[in-house]
C-alpha positions in Angstrom: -36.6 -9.4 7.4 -36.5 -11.7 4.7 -35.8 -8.7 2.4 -32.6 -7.3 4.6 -31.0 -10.7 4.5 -31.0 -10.4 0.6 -29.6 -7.1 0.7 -26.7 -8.1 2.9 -26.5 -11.3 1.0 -25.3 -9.6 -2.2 -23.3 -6.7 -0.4 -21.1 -9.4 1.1 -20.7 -11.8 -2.3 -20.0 -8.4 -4.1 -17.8 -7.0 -1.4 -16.2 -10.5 -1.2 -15.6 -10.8 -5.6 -14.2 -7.1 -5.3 -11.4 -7.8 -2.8 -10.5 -10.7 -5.0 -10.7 -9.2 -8.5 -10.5 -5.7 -8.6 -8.1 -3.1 -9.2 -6.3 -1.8 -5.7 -4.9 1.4 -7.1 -6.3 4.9 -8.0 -5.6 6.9 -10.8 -3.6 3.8 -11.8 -4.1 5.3 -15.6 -1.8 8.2 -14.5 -4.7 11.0 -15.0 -5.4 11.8 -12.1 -3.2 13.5 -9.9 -4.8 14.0 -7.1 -4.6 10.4 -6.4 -1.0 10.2 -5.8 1.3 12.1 -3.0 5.0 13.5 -4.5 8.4 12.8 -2.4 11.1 14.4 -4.3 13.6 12.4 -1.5 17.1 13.0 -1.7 16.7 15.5 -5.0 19.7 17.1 -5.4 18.1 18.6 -8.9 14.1 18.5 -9.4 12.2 16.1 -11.3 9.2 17.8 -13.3 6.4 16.1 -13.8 2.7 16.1 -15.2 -0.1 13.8 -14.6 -2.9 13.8 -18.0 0.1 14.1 -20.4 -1.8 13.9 -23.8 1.5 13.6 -26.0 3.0 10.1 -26.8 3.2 7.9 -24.1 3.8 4.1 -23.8 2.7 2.0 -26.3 1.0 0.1 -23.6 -1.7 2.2 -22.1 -4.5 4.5 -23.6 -5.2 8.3 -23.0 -3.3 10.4 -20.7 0.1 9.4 -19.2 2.4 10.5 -16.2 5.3 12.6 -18.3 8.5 13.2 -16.3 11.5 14.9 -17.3 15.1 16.4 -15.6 18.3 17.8 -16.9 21.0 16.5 -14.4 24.3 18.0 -14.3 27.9 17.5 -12.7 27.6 14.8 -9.8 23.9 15.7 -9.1 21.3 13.2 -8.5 17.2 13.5 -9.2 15.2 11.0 -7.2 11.4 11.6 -7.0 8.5 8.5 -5.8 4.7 9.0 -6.6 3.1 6.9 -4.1 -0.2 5.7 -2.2 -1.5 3.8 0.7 -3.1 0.3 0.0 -4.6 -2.5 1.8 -2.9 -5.7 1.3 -4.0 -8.8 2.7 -0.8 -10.4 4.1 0.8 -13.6 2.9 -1.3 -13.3 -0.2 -0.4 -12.8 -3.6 -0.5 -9.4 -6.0 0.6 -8.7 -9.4 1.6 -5.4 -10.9 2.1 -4.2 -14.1 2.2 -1.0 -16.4 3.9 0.9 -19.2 7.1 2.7 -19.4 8.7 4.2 -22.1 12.4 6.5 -22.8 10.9 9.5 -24.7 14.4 10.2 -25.7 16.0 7.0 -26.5 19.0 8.2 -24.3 18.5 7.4 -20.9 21.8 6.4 -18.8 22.4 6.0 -15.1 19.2 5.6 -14.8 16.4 3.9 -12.6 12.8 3.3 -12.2 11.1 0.9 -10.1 8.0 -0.1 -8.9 8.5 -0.9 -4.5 6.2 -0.9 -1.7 6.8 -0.2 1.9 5.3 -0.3 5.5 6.3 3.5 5.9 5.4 6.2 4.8 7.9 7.5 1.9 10.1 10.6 3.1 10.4 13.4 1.8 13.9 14.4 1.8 15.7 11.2 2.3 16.6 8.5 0.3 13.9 5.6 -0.1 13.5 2.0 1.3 10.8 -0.7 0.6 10.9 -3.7 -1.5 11.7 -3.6 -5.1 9.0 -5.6 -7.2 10.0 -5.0 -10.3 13.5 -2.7 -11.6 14.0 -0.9 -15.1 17.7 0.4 -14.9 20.8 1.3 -16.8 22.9 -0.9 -14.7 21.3 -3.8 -15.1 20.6 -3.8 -18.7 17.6 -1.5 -19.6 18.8 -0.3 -22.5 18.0 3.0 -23.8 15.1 3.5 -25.8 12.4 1.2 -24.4 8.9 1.5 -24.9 7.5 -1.8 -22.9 5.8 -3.0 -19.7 7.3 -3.4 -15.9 6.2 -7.2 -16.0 7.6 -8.3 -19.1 10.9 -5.7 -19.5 12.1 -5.3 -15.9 15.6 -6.6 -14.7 15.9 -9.9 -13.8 18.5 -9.6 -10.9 16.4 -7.1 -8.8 13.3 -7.4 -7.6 10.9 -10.0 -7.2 8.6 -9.7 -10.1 5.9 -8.6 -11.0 3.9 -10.9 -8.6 4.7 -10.6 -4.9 3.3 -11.7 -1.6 2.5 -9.1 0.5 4.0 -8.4 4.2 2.5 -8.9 7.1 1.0 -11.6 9.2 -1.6 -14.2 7.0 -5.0 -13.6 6.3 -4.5 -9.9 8.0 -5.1 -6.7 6.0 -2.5 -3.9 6.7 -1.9 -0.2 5.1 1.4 -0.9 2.8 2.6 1.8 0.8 2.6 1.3 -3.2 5.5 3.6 -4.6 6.5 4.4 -8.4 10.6 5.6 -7.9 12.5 7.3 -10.5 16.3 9.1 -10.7 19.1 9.3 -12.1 22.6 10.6 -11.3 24.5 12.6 -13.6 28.0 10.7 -12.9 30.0 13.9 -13.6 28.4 15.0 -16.9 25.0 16.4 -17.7 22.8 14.0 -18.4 18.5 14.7 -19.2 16.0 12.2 -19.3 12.5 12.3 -20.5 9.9 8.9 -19.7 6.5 7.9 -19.3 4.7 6.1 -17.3 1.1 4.3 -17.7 -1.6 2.2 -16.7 0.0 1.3 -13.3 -2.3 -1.9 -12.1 -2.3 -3.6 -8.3 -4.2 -6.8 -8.5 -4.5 -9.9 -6.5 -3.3 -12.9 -8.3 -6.0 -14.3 -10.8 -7.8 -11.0 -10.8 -9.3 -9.5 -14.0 -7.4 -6.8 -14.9 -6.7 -6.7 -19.1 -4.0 -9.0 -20.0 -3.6 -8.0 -23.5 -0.9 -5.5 -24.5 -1.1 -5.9 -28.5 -4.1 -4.0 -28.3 -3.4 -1.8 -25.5 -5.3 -0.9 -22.5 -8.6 0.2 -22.8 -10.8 2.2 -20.5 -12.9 0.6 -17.9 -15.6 1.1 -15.0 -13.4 1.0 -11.5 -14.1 1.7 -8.0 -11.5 2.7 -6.4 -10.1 1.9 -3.0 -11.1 5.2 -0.7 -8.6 7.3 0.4 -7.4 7.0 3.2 -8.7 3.6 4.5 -8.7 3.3 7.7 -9.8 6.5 8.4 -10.9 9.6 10.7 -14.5 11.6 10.3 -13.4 12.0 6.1 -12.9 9.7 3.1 -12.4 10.6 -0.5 -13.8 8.2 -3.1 -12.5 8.0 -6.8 -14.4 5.9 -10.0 -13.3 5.6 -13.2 -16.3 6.2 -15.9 -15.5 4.6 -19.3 -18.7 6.5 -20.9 -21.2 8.8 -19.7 -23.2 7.4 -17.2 -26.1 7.3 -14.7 -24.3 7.1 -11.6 -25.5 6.5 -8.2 -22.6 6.1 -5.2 -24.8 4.7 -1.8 -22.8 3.6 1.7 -24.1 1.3 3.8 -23.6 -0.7 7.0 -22.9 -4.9 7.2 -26.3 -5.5 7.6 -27.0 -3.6 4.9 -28.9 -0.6 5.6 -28.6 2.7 3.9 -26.6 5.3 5.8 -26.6 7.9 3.1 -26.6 8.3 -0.4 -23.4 10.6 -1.6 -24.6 10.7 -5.8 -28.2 10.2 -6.2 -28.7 9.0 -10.1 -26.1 12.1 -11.3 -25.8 12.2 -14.9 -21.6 12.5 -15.1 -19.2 12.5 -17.8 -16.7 9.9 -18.3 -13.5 9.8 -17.0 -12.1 10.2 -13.2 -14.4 10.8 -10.7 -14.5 11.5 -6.9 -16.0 12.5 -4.2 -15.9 13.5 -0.4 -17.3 11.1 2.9 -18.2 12.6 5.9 -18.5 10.4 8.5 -18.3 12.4 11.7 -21.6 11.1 13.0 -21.3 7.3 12.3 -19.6 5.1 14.9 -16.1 3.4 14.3 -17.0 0.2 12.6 -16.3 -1.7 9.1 -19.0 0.1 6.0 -19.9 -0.7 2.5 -19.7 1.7 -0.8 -21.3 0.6 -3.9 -21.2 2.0 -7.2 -23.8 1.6 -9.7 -24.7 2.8 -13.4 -26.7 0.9 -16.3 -23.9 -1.5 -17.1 -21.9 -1.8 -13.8 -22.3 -2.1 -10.1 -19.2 -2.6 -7.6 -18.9 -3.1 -4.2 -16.1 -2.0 -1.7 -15.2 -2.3 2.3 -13.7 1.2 4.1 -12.9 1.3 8.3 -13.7 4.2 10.5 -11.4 4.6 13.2 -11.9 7.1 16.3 
């Protein structure tokens, strides 16, 4: 007995220093696609893109990138969001940040922000949300740029690059995290060519890598399963800096072993995932932990009937 109180000891102080310090986004180093849905929204030209882009990307960020590119013509517009579901506590405070860079040096009419939302992102509408921060032509982005979202966006849109989250205090809700970019052509043809990298979510006084001289560079992260809450199935993604040992367990609160879904795997590094059934287990609040030699991590996911 003495034992299982340990156990669910540590789960809890892990699960409790992982909601306060750890990374809320997946496939926030733009590598993974599969982490992000696509709205192209009110498109009236399309917006290619491609996740893993091994060409020059920000100056911020390390490895792949998102690279996204359009030719715009007459009084057309191009307006495409990569988003995700997170869980935000609300009232509390979050901090994003991330790389952007004008491939060309000729962007004009011109926008990309980072927003989030309490509903879903549409598909062939126009967007709402919350601007955080706001690169633009309008507003003085000038064309060009190879900088961050926190230390380059537009000062008279947006709140910053740390915001409270909606909702009522202390209560965690799905929000909707959304990268937005367009432009509209304004009666000439216009192209643009950017990329975007290391998109972070944090809660304020979190970890995350502060230091942009020297760029970001890869790291162990657990990320957030996908979608949370959810029904019978759950995707899991991890980041893996090096080759590692890896073993991926789920438990309950009191901290007993449901199942184990990577039993001491030998994997390569880079972007990992993999698939939760649950369509046995009870609704009810479970643990996931990650562990290799040099890391372990902790994280909370609901199952809802």
């Amino acid at each position: 007995m003495r034992a299982l109180f340990s156990i669910f000891f540590i789960l809890c102080l892990c699960l409790i220093m992982s909601t306060r310090a750890q990374e809320l986004l997946v496939g926030g180093n733009m590598e993974n696609e599969s982490a992000w849905r696509v709205s192209h929204l009110d498109s009236q030209d399309t917006t290619q893109f491609e996740f893993n882009y091994q060409g020059a990307g920000p100056t911020y960020g390390s490895g792949g990138s998102l690279h996204a590119w359009a030719t715009v013509d007459g009084d057309k517009s191009t307006n495409i969001a990569f988003w995700q579901p997170v869980v935000l506590t609300g009232g509390d405070q979050y901090e994003v940040k991330g790389g952007f860079v004008d491939m060309q040096g000729t962007i004009a009419n011109f926008w990309c922000e980072i927003l989030y939302d309490t509903t879903e992102p549409p598909e062939h509408a126009d967007i709402g949300g919350t601007v955080i921060v706001s690169l633009n032509t309008w507003d003085g982005t000038q064309p060009g740029i190879d900088g961050t979202f926190q230390d380059n966006y537009v000062t008279n849109k947006g709140s910053g690059p740390i915001f409270t989250a909606p909702g009522e205090a202390g209560v965690p809700d799905t929000v909707y995290f959304v990268l937005n970019i367009g432009v509209w052509a304004g009666g000439v043809a216009r192209e643009f060519e950017v990329g975007v990298d290391e998109l972070s979510l944090m809660p304020v006084g979190g970890s995350g890598i502060d230091d942009h001289s020297a760029g970001l560079v890869p790291h162990f992260n657990l990320g957030q399963n996908y979608p949370n809450p959810f029904n019978s199935q759950t995707t899991i993604a991890y980041t893996l800096p090096e080759a590692s040992k890896v073993t991926l367990n789920i438990y309950d609160l009191l901290g007993r072993e449901i199942t184990i879904l990577v039993d001491h795997l030998n994997q390569t590094a880079g972007n990992q995932q993999v698939s939760f059934d649950a369509v046995m287990l009870p609704s009810g609040v479970y643990l996931y932990q990650l562990q290799t030699e040099k890391y372990t991590e902790t994280k909370k996911m609901m199952l809802i009937r």
